[in-house]
ROZA-244776 format. One record per residue: x, z, y of N, C-alpha, C in turn. Coordinates in nm, 4 decimals. Layout:
<torses>
> X, Z, Y, X, Z, Y, X, Z, Y
...
</torses>
This chain:
<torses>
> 0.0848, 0.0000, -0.1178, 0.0000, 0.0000, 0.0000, 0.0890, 0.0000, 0.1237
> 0.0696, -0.0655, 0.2793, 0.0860, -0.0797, 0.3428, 0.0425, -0.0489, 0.4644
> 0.1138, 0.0507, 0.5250, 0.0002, 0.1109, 0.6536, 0.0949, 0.0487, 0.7829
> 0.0015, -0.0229, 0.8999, 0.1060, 0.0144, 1.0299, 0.0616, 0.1802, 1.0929
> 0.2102, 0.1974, 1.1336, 0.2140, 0.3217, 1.1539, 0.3221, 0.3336, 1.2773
> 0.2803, 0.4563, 1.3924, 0.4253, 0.4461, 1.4745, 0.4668, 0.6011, 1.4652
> 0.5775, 0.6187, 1.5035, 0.6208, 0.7568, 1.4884, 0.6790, 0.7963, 1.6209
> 0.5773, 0.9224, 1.6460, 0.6384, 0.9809, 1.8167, 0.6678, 1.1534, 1.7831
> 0.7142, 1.2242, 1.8790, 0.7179, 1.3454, 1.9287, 0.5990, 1.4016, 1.9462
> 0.5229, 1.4879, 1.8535, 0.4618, 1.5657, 1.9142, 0.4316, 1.6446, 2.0244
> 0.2624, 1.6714, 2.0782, 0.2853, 1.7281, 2.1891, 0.1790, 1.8600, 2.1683
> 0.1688, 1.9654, 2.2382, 0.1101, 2.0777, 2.1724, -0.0392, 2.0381, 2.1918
> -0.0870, 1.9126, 2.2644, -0.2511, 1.8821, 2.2216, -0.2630, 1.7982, 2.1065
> -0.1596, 1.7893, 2.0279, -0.1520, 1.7094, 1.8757, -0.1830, 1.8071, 1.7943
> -0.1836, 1.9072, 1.8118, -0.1876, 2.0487, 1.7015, -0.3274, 2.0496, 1.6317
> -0.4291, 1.9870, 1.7088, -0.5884, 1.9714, 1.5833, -0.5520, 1.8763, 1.5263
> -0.4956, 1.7554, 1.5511, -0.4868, 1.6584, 1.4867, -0.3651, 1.6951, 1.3616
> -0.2654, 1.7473, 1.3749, -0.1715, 1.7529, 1.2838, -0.2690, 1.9018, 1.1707
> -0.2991, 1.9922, 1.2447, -0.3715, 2.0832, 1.1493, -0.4812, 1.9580, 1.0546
> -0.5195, 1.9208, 1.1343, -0.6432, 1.8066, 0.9891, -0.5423, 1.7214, 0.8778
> -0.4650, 1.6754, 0.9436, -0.3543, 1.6179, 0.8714, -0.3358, 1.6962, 0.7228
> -0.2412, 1.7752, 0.8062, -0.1825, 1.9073, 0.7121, -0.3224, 1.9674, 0.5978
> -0.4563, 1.9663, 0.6780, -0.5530, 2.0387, 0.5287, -0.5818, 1.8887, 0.4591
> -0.5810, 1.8069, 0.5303, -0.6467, 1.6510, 0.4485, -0.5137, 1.6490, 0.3461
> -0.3870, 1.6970, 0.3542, -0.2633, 1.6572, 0.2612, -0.3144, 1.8006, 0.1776
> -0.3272, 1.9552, 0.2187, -0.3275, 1.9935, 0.1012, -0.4329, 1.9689, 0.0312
> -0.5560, 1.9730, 0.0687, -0.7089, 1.9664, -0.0242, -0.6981, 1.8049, -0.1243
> -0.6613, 1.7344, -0.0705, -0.5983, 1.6077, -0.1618, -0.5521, 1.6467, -0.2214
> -0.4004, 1.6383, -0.2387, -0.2489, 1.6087, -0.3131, -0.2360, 1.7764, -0.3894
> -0.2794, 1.8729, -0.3457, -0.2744, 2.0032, -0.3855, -0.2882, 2.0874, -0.5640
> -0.4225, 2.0124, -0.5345, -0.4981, 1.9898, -0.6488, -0.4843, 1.9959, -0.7982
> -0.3855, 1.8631, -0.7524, -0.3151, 1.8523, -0.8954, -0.1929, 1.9068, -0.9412
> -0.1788, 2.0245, -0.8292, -0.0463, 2.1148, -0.9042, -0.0611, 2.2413, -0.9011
> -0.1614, 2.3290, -0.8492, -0.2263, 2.4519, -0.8282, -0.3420, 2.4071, -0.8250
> -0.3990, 2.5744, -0.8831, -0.5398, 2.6166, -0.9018, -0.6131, 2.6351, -0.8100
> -0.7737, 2.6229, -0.7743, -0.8041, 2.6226, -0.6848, -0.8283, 2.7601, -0.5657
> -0.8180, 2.8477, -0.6635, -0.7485, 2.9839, -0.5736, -0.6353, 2.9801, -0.4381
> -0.5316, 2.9097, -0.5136, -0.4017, 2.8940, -0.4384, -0.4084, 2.7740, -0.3248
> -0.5433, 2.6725, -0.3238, -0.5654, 2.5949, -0.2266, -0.6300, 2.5946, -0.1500
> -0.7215, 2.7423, -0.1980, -0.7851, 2.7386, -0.0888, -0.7174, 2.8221, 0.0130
> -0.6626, 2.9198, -0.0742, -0.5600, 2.9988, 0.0218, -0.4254, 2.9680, 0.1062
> -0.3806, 2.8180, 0.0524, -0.2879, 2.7474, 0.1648, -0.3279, 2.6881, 0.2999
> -0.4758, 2.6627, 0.2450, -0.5028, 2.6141, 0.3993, -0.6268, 2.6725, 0.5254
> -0.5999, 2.8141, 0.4088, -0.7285, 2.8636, 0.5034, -0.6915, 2.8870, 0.6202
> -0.5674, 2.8884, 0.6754, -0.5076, 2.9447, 0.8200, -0.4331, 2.8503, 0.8707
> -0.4254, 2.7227, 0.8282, -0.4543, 2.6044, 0.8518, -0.4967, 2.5747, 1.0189
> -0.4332, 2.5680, 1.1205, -0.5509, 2.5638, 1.2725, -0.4463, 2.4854, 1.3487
> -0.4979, 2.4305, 1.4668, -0.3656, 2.3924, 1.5727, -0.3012, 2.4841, 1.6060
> -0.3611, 2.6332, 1.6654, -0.2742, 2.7026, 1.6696, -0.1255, 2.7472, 1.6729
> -0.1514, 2.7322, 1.4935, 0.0122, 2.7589, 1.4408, 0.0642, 2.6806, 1.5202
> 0.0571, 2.5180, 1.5025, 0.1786, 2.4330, 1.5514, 0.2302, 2.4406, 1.6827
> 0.1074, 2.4825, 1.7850, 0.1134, 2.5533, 1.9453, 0.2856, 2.6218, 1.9429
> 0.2079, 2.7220, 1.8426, 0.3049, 2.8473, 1.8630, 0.4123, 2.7813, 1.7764
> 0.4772, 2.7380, 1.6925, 0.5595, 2.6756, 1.6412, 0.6314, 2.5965, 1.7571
> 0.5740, 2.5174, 1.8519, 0.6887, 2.4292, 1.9301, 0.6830, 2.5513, 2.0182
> 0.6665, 2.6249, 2.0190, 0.6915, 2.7019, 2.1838, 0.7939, 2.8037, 2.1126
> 0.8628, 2.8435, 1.9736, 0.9892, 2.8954, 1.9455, 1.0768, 2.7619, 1.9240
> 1.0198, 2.6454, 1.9630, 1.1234, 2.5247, 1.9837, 1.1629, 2.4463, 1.8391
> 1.0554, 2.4726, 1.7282, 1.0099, 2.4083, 1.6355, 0.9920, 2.2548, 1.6784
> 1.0413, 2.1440, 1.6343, 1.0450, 2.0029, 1.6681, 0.9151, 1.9367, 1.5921
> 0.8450, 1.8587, 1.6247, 0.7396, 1.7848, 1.5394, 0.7226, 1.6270, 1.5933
> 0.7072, 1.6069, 1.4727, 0.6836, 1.4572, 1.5002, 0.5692, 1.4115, 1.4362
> 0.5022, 1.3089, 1.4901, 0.3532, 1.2732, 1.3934, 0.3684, 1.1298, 1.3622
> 0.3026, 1.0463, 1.2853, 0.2889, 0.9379, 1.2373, 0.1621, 0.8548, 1.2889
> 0.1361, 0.7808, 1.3554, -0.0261, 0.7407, 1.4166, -0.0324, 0.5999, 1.3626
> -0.1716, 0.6265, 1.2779, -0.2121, 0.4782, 1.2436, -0.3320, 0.4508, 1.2045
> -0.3894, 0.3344, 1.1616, -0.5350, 0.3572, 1.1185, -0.5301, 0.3281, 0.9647
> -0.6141, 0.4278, 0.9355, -0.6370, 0.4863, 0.8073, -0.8461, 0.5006, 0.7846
> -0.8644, 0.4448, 0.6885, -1.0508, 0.4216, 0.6861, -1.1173, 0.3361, 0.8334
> -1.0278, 0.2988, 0.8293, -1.1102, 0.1873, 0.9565, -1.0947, 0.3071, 1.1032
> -0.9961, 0.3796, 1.1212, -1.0194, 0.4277, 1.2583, -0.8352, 0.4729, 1.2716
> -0.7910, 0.5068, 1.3828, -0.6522, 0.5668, 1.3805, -0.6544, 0.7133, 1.4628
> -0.5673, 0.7599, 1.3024, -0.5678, 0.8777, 1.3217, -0.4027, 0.9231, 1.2829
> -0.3882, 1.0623, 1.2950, -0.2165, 1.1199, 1.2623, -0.2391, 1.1238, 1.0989
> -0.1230, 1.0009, 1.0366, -0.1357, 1.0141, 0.9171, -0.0555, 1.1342, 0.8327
> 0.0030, 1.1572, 0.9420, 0.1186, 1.2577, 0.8430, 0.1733, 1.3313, 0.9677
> 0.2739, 1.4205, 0.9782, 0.3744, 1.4845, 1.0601, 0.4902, 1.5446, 0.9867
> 0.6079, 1.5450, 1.0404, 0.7035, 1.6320, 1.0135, 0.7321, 1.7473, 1.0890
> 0.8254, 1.8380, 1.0755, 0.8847, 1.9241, 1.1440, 1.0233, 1.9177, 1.1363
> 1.1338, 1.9587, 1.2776, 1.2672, 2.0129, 1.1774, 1.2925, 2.1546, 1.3062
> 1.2918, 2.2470, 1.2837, 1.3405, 2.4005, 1.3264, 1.4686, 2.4525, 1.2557
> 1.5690, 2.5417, 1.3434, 1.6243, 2.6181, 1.3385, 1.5822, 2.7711, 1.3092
> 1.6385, 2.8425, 1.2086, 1.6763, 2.9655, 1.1642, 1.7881, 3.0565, 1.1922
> 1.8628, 3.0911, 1.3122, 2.0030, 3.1008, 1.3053, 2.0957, 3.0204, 1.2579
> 2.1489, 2.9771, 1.1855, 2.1792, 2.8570, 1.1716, 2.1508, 2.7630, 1.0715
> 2.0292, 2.7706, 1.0020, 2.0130, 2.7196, 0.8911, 1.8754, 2.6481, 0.9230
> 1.9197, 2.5057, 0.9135, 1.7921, 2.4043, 0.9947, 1.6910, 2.4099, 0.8299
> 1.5715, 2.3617, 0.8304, 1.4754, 2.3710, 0.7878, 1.3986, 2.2182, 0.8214
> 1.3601, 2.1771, 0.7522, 1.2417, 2.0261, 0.8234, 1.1197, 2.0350, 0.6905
> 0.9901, 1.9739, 0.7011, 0.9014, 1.9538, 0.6263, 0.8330, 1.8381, 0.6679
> 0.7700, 1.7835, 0.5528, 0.6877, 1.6617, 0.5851, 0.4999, 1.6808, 0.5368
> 0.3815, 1.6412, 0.6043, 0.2923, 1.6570, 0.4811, 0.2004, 1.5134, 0.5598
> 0.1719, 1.4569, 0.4726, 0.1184, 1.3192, 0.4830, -0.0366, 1.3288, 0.3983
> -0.1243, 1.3239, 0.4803, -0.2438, 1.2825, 0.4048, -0.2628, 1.1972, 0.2905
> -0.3559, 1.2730, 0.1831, -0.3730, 1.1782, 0.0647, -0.3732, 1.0095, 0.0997
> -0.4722, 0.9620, 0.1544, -0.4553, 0.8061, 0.1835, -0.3210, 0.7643, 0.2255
> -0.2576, 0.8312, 0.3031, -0.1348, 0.7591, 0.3566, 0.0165, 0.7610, 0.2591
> 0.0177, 0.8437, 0.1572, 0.1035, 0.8508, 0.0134, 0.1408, 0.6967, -0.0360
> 0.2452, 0.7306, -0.0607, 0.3180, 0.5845, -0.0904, 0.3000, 0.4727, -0.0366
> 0.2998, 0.4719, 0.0980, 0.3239, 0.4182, 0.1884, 0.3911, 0.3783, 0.2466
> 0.5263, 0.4875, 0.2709, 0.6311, 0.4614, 0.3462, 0.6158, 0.5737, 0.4744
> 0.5231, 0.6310, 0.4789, 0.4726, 0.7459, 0.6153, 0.5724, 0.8452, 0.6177
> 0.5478, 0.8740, 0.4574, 0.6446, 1.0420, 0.4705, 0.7724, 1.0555, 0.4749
> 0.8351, 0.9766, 0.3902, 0.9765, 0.8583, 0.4369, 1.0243, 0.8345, 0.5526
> 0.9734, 0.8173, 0.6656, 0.9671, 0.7314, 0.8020, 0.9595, 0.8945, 0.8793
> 0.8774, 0.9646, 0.8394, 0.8534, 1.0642, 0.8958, 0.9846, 1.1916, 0.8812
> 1.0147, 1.1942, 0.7389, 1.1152, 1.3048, 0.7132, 1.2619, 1.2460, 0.7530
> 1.2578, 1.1132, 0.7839, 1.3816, 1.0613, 0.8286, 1.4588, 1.0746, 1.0002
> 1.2838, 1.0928, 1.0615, 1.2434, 1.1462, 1.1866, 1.3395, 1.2775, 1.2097
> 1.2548, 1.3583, 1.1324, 1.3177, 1.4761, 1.1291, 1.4622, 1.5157, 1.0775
> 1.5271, 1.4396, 1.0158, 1.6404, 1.4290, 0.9575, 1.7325, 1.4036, 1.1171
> 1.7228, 1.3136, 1.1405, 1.8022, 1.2861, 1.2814, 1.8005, 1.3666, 1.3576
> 1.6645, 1.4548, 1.3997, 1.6534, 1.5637, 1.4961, 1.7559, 1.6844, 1.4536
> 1.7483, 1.7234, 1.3111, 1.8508, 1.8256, 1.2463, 1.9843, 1.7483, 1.2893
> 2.0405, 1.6291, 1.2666, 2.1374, 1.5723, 1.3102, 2.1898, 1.5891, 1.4502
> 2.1236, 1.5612, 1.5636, 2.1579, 1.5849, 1.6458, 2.1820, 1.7063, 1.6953
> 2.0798, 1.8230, 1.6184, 2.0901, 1.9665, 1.6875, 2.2247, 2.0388, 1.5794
> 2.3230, 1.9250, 1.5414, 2.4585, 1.9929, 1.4848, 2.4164, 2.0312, 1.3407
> 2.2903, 1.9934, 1.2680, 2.2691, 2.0207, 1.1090, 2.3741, 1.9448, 1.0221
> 2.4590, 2.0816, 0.9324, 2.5286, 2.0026, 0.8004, 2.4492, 1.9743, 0.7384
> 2.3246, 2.0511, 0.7043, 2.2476, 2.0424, 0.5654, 2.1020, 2.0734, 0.6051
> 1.9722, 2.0589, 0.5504, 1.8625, 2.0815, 0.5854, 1.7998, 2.1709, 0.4408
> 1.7732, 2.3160, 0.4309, 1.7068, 2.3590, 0.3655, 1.5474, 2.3431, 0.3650
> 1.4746, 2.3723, 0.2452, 1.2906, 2.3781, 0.2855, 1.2451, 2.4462, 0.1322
> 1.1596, 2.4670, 0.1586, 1.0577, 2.5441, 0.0393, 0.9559, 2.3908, 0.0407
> 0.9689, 2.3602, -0.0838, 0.9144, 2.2372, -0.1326, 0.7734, 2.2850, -0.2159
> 0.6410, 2.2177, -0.1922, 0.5409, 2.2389, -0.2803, 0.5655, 2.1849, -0.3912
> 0.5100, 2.2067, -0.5106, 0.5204, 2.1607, -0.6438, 0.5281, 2.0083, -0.6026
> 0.4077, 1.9885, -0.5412, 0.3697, 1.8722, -0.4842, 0.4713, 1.7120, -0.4536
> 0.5529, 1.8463, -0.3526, 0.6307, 1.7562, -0.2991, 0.7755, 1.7035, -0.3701
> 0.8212, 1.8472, -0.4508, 0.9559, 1.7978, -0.5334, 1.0176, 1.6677, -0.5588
> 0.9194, 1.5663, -0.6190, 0.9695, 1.4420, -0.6213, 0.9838, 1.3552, -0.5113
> 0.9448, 1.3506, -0.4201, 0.9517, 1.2987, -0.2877, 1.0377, 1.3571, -0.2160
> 1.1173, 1.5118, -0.2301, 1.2238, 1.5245, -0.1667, 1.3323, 1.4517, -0.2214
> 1.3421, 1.4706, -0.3650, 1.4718, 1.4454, -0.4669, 1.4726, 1.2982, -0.4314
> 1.3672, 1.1820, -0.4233, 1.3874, 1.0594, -0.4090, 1.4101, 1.0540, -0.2206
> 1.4527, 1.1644, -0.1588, 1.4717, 1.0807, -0.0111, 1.6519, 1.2027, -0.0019
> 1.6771, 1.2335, -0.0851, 1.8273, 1.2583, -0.1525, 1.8212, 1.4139, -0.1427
> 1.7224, 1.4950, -0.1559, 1.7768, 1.6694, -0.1505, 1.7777, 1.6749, -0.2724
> 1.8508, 1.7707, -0.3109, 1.8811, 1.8416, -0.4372, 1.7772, 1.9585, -0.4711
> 1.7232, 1.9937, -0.5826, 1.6339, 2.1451, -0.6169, 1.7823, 2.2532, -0.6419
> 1.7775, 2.3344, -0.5653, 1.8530, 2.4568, -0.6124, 1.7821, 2.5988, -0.6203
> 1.6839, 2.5917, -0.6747, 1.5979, 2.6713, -0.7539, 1.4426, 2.6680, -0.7157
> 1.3915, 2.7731, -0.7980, 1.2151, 2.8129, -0.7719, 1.1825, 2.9556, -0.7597
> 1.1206, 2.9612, -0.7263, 1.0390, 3.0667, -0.6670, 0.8847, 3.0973, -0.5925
> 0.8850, 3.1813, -0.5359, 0.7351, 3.1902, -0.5246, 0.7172, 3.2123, -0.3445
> 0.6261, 3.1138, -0.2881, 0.6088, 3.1150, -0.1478, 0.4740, 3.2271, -0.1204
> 0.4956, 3.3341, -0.0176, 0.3694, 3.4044, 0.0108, 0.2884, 3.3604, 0.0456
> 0.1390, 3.3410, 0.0216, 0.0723, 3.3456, 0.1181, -0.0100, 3.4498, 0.2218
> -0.1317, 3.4279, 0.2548, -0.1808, 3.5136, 0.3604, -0.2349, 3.6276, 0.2801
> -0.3264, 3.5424, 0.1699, -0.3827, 3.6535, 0.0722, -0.3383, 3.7626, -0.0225
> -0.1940, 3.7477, 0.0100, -0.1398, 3.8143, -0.0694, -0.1079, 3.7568, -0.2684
> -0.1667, 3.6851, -0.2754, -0.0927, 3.5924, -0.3862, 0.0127, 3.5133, -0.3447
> 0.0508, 3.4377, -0.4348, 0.2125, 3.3593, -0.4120, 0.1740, 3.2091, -0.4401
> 0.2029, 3.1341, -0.4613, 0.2231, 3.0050, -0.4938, 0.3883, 2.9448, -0.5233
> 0.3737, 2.8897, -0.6357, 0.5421, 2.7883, -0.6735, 0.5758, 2.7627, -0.5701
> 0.7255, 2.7361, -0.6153, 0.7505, 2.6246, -0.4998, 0.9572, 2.6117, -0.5265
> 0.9752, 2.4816, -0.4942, 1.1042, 2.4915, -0.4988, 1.1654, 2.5126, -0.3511
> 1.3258, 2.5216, -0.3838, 1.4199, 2.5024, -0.2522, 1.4872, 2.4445, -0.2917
> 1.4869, 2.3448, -0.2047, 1.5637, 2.2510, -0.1747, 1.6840, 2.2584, -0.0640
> 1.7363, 2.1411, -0.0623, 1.8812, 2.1252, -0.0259, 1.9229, 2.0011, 0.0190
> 1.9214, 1.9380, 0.0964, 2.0103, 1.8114, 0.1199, 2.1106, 1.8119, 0.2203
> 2.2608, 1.7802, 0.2267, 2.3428, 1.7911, 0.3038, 2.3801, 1.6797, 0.3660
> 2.3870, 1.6443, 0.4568, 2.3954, 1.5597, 0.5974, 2.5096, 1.4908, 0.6375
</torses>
């Protein structure tokens, strides 16, 4: 499949649009790797909000805009943030827009931004989900473990690794 798609900088009135994004990727793609306990609980806190407050500790985002069901909307977004010194990036692309080329285009986005802000390497907590789509855009799994959520259950998840 083939989407046109452009890729910009987020701005903090993108934050409903990237929150729909972000629940349209987990309630899709989720599914088929956790129970429905654990999905509903990834995206119940799910809001623009977060992402507000995310660029205002200087969290980077980027979105993907294209039309998808006959209208254009943010097919996907990335992130890449600093930790003290340990950069971090994520990608989540709506079910329709998957194998496309979106999340690719998008985490490559974010790859450069870690680049420029002096990243050797980009760590992330990978959904079950996502594992194969990191390993095919070159991070390594260096282990698993369990991500918190709000409810106090956990969910899988790997860490990943790719060095720069």
């Amino acid at each position: 499949m083939t989407l046109e798609f452009t890729i910009r900088r987020a701005q903090p009135d993108d934050a409903d649009d990237i929150a729909a994004a972000h629940l349209d990727s987990i309630r899709s793609i989720g599914p088929q790797y956790y129970p429905a306990d654990i999905v509903n609980d990834w995206g119940a806190r799910v809001k623009g909000a977060l992402y507000v407050e995310a660029m205002g500790r200087g969290e980077v985002f980027f979105v993907a805009v294209g039309a998808s069901d006959g209208r254009t909307s943010v097919l996907g977004f990335s992130s890449h943030g600093v930790d003290g010194d340990q950069h971090h990036a994520g990608v989540y692309v709506r079910g329709a827009a998957t194998r496309s080329g979106v999340g690719s285009a998008l985490l490559r986005t974010a790859e450069a931004s870690a680049i420029a802000a002096g990243a050797r390497s980009i760590d992330l907590e990978s959904s079950l989900a996502a594992v194969e789509f990191y390993k095919a855009n070159g991070f390594d799994e260096v282990g698993r473990g369990e991500h918190p959520l709000w409810s106090g259950r956990s969910m899988a998840c790997a860490f990943m690794r790719k060095l720069l």
